[in-house]
C-alpha positions as CSV (number, residue, x, y, z in Angstrom):
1,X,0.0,0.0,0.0
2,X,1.7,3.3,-1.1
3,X,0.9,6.4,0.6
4,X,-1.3,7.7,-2.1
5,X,-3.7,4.9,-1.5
6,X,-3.4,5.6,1.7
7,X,-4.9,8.9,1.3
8,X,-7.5,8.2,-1.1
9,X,-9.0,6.7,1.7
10,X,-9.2,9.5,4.1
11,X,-12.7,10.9,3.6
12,X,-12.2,13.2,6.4
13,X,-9.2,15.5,8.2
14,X,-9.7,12.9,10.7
15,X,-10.0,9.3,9.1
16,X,-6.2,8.8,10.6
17,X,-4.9,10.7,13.8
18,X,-2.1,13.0,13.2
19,X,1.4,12.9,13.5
20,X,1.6,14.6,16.8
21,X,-1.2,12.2,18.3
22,X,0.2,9.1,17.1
23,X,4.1,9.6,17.4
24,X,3.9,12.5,19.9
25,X,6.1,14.7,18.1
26,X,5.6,18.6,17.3
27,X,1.9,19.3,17.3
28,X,1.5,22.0,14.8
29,X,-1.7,22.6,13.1
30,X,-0.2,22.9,9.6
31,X,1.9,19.5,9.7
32,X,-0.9,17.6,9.9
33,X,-1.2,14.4,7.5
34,X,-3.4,15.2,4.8
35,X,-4.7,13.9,1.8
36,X,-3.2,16.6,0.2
37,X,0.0,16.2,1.4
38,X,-0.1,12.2,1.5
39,X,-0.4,13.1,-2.8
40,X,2.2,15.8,-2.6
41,X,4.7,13.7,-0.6
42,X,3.8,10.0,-2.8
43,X,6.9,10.1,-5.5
44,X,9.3,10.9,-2.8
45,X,7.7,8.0,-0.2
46,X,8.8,5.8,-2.6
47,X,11.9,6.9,-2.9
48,X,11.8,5.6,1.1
49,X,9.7,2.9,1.4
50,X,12.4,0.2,1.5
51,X,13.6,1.8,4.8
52,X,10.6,3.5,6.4
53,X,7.2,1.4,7.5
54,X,4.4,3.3,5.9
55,X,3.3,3.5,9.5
56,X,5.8,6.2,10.4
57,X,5.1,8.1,6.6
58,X,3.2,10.4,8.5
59,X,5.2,11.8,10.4
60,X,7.8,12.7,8.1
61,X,5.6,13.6,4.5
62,X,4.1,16.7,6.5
63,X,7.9,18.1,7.1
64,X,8.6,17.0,4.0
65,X,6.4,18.8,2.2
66,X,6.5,21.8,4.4
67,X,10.9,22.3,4.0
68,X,10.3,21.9,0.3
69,X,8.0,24.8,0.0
70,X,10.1,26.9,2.5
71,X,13.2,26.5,0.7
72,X,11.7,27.6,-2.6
73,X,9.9,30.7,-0.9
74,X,13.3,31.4,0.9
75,X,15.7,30.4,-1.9
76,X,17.5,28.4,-0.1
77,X,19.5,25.0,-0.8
78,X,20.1,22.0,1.2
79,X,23.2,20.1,1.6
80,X,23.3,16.7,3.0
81,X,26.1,14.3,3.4
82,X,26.2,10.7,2.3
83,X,25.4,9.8,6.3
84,X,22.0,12.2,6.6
85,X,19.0,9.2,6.8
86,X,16.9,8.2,4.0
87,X,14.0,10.6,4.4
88,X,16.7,13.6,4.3
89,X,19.0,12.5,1.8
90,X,16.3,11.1,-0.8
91,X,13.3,13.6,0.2
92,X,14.4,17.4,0.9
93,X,18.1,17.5,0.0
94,X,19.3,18.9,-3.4
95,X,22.8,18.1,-3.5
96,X,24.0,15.2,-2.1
97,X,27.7,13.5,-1.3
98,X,30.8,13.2,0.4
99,X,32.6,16.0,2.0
100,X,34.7,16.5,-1.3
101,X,31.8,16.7,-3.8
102,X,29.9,19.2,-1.0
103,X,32.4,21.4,-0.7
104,X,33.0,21.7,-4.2
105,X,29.3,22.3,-5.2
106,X,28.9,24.8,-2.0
107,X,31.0,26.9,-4.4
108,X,28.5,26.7,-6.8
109,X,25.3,27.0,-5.9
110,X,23.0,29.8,-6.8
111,X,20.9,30.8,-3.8
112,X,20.8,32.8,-0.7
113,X,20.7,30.2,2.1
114,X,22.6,27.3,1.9
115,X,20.8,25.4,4.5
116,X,24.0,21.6,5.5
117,X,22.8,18.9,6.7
118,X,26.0,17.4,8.3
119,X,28.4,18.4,10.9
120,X,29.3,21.6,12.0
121,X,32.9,21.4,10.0
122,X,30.7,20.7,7.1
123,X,28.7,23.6,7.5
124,X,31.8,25.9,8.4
125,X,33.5,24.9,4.8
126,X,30.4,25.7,3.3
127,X,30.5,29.3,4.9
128,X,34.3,29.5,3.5
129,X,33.0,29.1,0.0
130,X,30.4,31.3,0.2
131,X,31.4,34.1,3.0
132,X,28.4,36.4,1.4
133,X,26.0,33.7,2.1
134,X,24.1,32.4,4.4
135,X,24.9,29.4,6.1
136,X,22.6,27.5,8.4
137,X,22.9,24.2,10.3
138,X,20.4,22.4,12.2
139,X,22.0,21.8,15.3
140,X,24.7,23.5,16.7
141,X,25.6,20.3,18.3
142,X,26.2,18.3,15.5
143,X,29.9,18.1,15.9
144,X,32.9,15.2,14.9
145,X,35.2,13.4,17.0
146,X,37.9,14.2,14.4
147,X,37.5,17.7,14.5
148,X,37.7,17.5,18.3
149,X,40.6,16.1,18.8
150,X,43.1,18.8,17.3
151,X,43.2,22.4,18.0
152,X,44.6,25.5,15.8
153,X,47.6,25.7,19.1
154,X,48.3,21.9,18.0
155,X,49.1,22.5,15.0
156,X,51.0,25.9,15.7
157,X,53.1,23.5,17.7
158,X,53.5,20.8,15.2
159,X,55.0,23.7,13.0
160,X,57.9,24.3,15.5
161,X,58.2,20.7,15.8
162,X,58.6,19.8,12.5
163,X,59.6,23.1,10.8
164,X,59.2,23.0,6.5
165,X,57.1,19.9,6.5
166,X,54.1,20.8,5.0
167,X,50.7,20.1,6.8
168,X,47.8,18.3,4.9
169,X,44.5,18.8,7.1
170,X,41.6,16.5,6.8
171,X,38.5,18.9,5.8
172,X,36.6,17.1,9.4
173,X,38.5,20.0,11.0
174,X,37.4,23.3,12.4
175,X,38.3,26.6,10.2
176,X,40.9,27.6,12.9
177,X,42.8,24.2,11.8
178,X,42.3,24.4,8.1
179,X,43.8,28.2,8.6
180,X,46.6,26.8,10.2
181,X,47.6,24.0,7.3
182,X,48.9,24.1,4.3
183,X,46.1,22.0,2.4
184,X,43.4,20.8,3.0
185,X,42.2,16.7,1.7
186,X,39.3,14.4,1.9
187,X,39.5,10.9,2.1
188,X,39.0,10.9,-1.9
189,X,42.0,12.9,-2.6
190,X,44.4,12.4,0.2
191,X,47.4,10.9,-2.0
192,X,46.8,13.0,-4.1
193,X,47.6,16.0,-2.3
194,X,49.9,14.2,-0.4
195,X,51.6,13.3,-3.9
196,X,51.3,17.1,-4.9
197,X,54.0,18.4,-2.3
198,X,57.8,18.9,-3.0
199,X,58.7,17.3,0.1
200,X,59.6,14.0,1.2
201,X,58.0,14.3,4.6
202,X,54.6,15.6,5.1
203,X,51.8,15.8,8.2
204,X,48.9,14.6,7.4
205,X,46.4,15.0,10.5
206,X,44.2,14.6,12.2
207,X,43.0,10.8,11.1
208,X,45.7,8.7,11.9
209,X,44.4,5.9,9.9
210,X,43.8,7.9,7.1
211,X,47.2,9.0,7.3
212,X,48.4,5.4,7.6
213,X,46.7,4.5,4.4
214,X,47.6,6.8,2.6
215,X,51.6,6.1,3.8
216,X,50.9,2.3,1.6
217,X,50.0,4.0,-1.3
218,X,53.3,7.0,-1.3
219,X,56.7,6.7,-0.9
220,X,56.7,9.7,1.4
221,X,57.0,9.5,5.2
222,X,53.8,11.1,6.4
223,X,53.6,12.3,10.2
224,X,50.3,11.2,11.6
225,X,48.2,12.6,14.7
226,X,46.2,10.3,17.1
227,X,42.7,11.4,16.2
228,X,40.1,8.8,14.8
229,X,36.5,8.9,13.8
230,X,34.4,7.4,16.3
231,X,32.2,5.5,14.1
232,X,34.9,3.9,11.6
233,X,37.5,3.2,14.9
234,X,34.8,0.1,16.0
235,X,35.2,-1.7,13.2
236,X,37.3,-4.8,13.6
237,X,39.4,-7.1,11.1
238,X,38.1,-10.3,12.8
239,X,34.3,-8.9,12.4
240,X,35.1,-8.6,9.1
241,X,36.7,-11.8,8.5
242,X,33.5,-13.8,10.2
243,X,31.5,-12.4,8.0
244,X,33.5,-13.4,5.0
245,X,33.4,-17.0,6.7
246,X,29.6,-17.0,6.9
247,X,29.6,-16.3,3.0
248,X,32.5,-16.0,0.8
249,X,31.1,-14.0,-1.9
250,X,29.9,-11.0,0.5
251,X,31.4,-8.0,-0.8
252,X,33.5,-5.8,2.1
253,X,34.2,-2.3,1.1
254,X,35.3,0.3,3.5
255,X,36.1,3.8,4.0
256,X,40.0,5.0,4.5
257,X,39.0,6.0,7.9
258,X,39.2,2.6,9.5
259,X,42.3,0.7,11.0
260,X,44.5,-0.3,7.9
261,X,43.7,-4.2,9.1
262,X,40.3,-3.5,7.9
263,X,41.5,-2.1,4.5
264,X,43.5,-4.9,4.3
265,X,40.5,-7.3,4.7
266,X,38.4,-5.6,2.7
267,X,37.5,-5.6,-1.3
268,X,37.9,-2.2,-2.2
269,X,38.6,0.8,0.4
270,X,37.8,4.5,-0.8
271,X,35.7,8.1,0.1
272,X,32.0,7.5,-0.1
273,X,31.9,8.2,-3.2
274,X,34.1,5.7,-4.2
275,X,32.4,3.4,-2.0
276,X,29.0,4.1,-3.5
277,X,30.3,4.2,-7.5
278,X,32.3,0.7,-6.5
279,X,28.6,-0.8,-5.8
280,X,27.0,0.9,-8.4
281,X,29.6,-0.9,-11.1
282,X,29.9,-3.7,-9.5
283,X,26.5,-4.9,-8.5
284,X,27.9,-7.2,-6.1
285,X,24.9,-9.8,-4.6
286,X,25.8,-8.9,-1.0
287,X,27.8,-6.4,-0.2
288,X,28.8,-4.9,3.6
289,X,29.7,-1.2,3.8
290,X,32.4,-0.7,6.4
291,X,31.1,3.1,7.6
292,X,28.2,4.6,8.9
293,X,25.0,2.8,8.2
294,X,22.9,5.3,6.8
295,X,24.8,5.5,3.9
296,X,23.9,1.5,3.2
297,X,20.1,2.5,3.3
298,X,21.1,5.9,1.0
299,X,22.6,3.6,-1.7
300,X,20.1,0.2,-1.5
301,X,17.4,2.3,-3.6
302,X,19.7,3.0,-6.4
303,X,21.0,-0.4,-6.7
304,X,18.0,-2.9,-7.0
305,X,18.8,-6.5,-6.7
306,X,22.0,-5.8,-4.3
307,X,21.4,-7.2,-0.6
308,X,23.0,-4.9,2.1
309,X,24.7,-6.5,5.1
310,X,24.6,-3.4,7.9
311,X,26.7,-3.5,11.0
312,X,25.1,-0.6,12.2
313,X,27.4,1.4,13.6
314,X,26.0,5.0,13.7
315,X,27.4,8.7,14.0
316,X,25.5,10.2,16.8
317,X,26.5,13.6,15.6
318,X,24.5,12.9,12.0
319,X,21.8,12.1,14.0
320,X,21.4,15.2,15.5
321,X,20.2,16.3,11.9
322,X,16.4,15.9,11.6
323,X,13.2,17.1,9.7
324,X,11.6,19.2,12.4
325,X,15.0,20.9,13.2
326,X,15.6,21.6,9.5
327,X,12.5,22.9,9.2
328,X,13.1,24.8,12.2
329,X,16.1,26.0,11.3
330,X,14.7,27.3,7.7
331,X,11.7,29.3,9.5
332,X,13.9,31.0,12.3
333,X,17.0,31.2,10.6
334,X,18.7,29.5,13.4
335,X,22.2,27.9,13.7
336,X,23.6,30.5,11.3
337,X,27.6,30.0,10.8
338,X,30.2,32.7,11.2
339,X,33.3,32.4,10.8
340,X,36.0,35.0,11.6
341,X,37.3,37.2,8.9
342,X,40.6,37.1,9.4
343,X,40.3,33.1,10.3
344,X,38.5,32.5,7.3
345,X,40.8,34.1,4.8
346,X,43.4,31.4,5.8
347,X,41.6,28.5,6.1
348,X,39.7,29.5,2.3
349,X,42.8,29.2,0.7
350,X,43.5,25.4,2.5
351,X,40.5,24.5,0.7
352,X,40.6,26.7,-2.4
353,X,43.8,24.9,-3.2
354,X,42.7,21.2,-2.4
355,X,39.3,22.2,-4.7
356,X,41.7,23.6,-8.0
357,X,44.0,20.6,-7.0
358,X,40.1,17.9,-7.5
359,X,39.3,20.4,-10.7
């Protein structure tokens, strides 16, 4: 049953309870389920119905519908990252992807608002490349482990440490890091930037892991920093290997971010992008996705036929993002992100040059 059937049977306002009387959620007059908005809402249910019981449609179509009004009225975009859940990624964002891809079309786009559904570093580098916009994020809150665990003073004092060697920062940084590096890199790109300086030694932090991969794939010594992402650090070589036990042909593909005994395990290793074009050309039978587990349910609708194995390990930070906070967020024109001036000038060029380095 599809939730335009579903609606053809409401004769009434009333034939179902609302959202807020069924799920308890924000009881607002105008995000109630209507027939009107169970037709508005249909195409993109579907989009979604693979991942959410139609049970729980209700509560989601009438933010839904209202955010993609709003934005229009407002001009306003929305960014979401591979991680966001299904009903964000597949129903209200318009541009989707890893934070390479996001920062590059943040750059782009033509509106007033750019409204990011990520983390707060996300929504910073989106302020970067577009200092005369405005830049919204749903939750201060929504922070990253990575990005926690180095400061702008830390890397002031790896400079005196290591004095000449160039810095590569990891874009899951704060702006006062970026403006104190070099470069900047993604998980997509980090050999190649690393690749890209004349020097035989270079820092790349704050992922150690990512750093350690990229040190199998360049002959240069690279530096690391003891930071990890909290989601991809929990994944074990041994889980992985039981699972290739129980079936042989299951597909492992994991993200850089994860211990180098995992990449080691594992099919194919890349960004999120890669991760998602791998299973796109592939169209393994089973396939496990070493990395948060939205992305899994993100990917399943575009690849019919491919069965999804999901540890479900997932970022409590992403999760912060919802539907009623975006909306929120869009109405009130809260969570706005400013970045310093005189901060921002420094860490814009970091990213500037890793962007001309991915053009």
């Amino acid at each position: 049953m599809t939730a335009l059937t579903l609606a053809d049977r409401m004769s009434t306002r009333d034939a179902l309870p609302t959202a807020a009387e069924r799920f308890g959620v924000l009881a607002r007059p105008d995000l109630d389920y209507t027939p009107e908005i169970a037709r508005e809402t249909a195409p993109l249910y579907e989009k979604v119905r693979a991942h959410t019981p139609e049970i729980e449609w209700p509560v989601y179509a009438p933010y839904v519908a209202a955010i993609n009004r709003l934005k229009r009225e407002r001009s306003a975009v929305i960014l979401a990252h591979n991680y966001q859940t299904p009903e964000i990624y597949h129903c209200v964002a318009d541009i989707v992807g890893d934070s390479l891809q996001l920062a590059r079309e943040a750059e782009k786009v033509d509106a007033k608002i750019i409204v990011q559904c990520g983390v707060h570093f996300m929504a910073e580098t989106s302020k970067l490349m577009n200092p005369e916009k405005t830049v919204l994020v749903p939750d201060m809150r929504a922070g990253c482990s990575l990005s926690e665990s180095i400061t702008a003073a830390d890397v002031r004092l790896l400079r005196e440490r290591y004095p000449g060697v160039p810095i590569v920062t990891y874009v899951n940084t704060s702006a006062e890091v970026k403006a104190e590096s070099d470069i900047c890199c993604t998980s997509s790109n980090a050999v190649k930037v690393v690749e890209s300086l004349d020097s035989d030694t270079v820092l790349c932090i704050p992922d150690e892991y990512l750093a350690l991969n990229v040190a199998r794939q360049t002959n240069k010594k690279i530096l690391t920093w003891k930071g990890h992402c909290e989601v991809h650090e929990r994944f074990t070589a041994e889980e992985l290997l039981a699972y290739k036990d129980a079936d042989p042909s299951i597909q492992i593909v994991a993200h850089p971010e994860c211990h180098p005994d995992v990449l080691a395990v594992s099919d194919y290793a890349g960004s999120t992008a890669g991760m998602i074009d791998y299973v796109k050309g592939k169209r393994p039978a089973r396939v496990l996705l070493v990395t948060e587990c939205s992305m899994a349910s993100n990917v399943q609708s575009e690849v019919p036929g491919v069965e999804f194995v999901k540890p479900c390990n997932l970022c409590p930070h992403m999760r912060r993002i919802t539907l009623p906070k975006i909306l929120e967020s869009l109405t009130d024109m809260t969570g706005e992100v400013r970045v310093d001036p005189a901060i921002a000038d420094r860490a814009r060029r970091a990213v500037e040059r890793m962007v001309a380095l991915a053009n």
